[in-house]
KOLGU-791854 format. One record per residue (C-alpha): x, y, z; residue in three letters. Coordinates in steps of 0.001 Angstrom, whole numbers, plus 524288, in hexadecimal, padded with zeros to 5 digits. Each point is the difference from the previous one (the first is absolute). Example, Ala and Ser with C-alpha at 12.3 -4.5 7.8 and 13.67 -1.06 7.14 Angstrom:
BEGIN
8300C7EE6C81E78ALA/8055A80D707FD6CSER/
//
This chain:
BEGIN
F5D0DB4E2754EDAUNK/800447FB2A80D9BUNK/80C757F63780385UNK/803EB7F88B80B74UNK/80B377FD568022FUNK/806B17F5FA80AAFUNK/80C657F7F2801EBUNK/801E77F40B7F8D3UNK/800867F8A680C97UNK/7F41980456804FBUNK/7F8607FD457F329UNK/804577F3EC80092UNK/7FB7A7FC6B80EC8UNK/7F2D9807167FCB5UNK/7FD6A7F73C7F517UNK/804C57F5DF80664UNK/7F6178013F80B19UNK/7F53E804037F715UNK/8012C7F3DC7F791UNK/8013C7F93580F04UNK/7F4308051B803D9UNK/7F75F7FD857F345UNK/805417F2F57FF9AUNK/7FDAA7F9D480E17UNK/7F16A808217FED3UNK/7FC307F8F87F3A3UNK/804B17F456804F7UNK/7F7CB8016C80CAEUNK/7F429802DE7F530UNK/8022C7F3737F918UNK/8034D8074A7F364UNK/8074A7F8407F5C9UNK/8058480C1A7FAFEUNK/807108055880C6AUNK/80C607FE507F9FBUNK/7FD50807997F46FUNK/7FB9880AB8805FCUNK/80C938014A80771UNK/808CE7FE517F5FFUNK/7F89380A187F7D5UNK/80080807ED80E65UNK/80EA37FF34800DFUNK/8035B8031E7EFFFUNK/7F50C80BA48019DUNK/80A368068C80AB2UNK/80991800007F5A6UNK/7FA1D8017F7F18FUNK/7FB8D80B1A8000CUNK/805088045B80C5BUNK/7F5E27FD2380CD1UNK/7F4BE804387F6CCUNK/7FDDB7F1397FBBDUNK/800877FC8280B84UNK/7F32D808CA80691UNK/7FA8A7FC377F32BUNK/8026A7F1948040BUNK/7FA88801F480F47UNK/7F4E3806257FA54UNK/7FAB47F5507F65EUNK/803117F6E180A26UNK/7F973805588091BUNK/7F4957FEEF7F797UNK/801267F3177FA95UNK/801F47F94980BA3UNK/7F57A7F79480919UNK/7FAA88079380940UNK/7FB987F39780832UNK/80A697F51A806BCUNK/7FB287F58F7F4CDUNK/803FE7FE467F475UNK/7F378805877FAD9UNK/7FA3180CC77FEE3UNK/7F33880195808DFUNK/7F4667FEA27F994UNK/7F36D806B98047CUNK/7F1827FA9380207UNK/7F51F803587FB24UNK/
//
């Protein structure tokens, strides 16, 4: 099993600055949800350990508007 391991401090100040980061971007996106996402960022860092939290970024990443608006781009036909 792979582990990584870092200070307390320094787990705390990245998931500080991840949730930071997911938050102000979904916010710029016009997603309700921005919040969320970096609340479930910031407990991911810590339960389980930094795993939940790339599991977090990932789906995020996903989920969120690609476009400025608040909604998605829709192709023509």
């Amino acid at each position: 099993m792979v582990g990584i391991q870092m200070s307390g401090q320094f787990a705390l100040l990245v998931g500080l600055l991840g949730a930071l980061w997911i938050y102000l971007d979904g916010r710029k996106r016009n997603m309700e949800t921005a919040d969320m996402w970096a609340v479930g960022f910031f407990v991911g860092m810590f339960i389980p350990p930094i795993i939940g939290a790339v599991v977090v970024a990932v789906l995020y990443s996903q989920k969120r508007n690609r476009g400025r608006g608040s909604y998605p781009v829709q192709h023509r036909r």
